[in-house]
BAMARBA-704529 format. One record per atom (N, C-alpha, C, O): residue in three letters; x, y, z. Coordinates in steps of 0.2 Angstrom, whole numbers, plus 2048, in hexadecimal, padded with zeros to 3 digits. Example, Ala and Ser with C-alpha at 12.3 -4.5 7.8 and 13.67 -1.06 7.14 Angstrom:
ALA8427E4827ALA83E7EA827ALA8427F0827ALA8477EF82ASER8407F5823SER8447FB824SER840800827SER843806828
//
This chain:
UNKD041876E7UNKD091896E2UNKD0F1846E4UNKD121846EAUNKD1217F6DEUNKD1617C6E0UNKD1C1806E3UNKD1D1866E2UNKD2217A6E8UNKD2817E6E9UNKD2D17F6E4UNKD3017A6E1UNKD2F1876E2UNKD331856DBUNKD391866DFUNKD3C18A6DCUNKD3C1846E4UNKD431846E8UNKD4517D6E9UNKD4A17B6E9UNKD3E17A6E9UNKD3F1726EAUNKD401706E4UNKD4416B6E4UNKD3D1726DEUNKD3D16F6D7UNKD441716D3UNKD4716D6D0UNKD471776D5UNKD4D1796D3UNKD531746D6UNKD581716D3UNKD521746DCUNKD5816F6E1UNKD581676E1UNKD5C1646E4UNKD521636DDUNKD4F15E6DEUNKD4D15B6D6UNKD511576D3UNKD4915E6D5UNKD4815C6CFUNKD4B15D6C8UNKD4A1596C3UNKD4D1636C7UNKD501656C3UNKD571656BFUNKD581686BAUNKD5A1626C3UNKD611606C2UNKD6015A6BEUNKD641586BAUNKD591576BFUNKD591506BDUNKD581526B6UNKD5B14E6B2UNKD541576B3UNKD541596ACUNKD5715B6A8UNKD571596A2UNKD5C1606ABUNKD621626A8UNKD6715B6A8UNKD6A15B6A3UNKD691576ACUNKD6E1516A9UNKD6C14E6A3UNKD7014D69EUNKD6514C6A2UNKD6414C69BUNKD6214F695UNKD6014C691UNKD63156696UNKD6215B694UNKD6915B690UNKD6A15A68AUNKD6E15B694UNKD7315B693UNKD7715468FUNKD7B15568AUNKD7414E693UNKD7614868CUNKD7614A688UNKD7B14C684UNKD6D14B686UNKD6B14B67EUNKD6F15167AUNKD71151674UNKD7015667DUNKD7715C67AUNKD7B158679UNKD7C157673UNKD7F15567DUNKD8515267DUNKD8714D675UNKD8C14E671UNKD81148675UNKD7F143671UNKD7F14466AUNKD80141666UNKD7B14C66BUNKD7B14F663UNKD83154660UNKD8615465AUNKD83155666UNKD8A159663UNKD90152660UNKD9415365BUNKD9014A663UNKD96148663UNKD9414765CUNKD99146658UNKD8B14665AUNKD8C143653UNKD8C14764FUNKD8714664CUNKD8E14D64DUNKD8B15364AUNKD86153644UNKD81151644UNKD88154640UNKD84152639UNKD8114E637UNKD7D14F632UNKD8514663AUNKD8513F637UNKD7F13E63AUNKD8113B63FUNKD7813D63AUNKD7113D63EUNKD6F13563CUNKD6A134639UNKD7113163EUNKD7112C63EUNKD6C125641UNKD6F123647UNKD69121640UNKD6411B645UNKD6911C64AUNKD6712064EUNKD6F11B64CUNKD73118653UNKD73120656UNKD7012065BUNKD74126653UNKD7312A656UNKD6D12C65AUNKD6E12F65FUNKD6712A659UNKD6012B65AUNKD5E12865FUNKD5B12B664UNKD6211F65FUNKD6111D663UNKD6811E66CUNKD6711D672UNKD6D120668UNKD7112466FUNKD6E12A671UNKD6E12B677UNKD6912E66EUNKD6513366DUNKD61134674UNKD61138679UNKD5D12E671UNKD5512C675UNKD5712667CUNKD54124680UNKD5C12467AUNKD5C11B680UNKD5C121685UNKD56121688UNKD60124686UNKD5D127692UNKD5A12B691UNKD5812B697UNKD5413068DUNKD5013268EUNKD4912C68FUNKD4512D694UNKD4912868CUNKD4612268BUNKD47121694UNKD44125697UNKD4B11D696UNKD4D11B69CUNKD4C11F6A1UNKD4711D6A4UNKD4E1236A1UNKD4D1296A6UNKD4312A6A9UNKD411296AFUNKD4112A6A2UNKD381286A1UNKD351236A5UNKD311246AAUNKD3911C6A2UNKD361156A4UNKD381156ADUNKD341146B2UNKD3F1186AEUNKD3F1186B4UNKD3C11A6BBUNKD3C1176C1UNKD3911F6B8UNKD341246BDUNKD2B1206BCUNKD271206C1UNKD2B11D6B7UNKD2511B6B4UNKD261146B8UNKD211126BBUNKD2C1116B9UNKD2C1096BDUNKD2C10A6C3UNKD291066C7UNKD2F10F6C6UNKD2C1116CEUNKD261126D0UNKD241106D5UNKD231166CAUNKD1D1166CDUNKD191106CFUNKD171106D4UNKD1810B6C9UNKD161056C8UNKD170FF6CEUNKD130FA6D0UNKD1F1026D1UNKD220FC6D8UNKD250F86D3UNKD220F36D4UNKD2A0F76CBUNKD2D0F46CAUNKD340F56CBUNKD370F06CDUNKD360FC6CCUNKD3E0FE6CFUNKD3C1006D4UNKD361026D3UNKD411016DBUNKD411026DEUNKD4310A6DDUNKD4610C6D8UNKD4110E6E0UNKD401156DFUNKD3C1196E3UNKD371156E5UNKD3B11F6E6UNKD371256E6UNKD341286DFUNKD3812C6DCUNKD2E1276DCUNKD2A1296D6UNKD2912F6D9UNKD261306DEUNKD2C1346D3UNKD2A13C6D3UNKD2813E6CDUNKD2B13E6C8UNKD211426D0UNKD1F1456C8UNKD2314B6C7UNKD2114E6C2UNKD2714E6CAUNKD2D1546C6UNKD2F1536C4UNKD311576BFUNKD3314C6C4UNKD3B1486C2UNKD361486BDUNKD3614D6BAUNKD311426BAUNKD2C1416B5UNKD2D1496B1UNKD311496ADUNKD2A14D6B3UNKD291536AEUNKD311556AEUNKD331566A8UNKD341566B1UNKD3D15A6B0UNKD3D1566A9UNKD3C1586A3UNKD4014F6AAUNKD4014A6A5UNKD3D14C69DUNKD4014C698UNKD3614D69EUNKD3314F698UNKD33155695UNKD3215668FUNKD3515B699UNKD35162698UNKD3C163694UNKD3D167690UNKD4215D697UNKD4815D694UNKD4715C68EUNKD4916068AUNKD4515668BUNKD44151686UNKD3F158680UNKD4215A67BUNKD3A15B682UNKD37160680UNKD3C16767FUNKD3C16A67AUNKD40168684UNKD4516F683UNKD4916C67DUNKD49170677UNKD4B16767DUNKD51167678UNKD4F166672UNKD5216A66EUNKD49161670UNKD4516266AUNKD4416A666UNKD4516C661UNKD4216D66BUNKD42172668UNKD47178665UNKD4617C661UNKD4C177669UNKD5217C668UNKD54179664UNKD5717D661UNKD55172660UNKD5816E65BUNKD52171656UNKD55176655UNKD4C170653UNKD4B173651UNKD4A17B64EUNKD4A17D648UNKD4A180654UNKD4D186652UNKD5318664EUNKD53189648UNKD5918264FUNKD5F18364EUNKD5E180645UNKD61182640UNKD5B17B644UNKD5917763EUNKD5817E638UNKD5717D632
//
């Protein structure tokens, strides 16, 4: 069984910060849903991604974590859906 004490103090923070962007991102444009939107939207979920993904590979310098990996996607996935509830 994974540690969920570790995942909460360690990994998790890292999801909710861009959890928290992409709320952020959406509220500043509210209705105006826009290309520049989408792409202030997606650029650090994008990066966030590539980053964990170039650690792995030994192009940044980094510790590659597949929690960070999943927090990052779980986030990207939560907010998807609460934006559509809300639709």
């Amino acid at each position: 069984m994974p540690n969920v004490y570790g995942w909460v103090k360690y990994n998790m923070p890292a999801g909710l910060w861009l959890f928290a962007y992409m709320f952020i991102i959406d509220s500043i444009w509210g209705k105006d849903k826009n290309n520049v939107y989408r792409c202030f939207l997606y650029i650090l979920p994008f990066l966030a991604i590539i980053s964990e993904v170039m650690q792995y590979v030994g192009i940044l310098p980094g510790t590659f974590d597949y929690m960070d990996l999943l927090s990052y996607i779980l986030s990207i996935i939560l907010f998807t859906i609460i934006k559509k509830e809300k639709a």
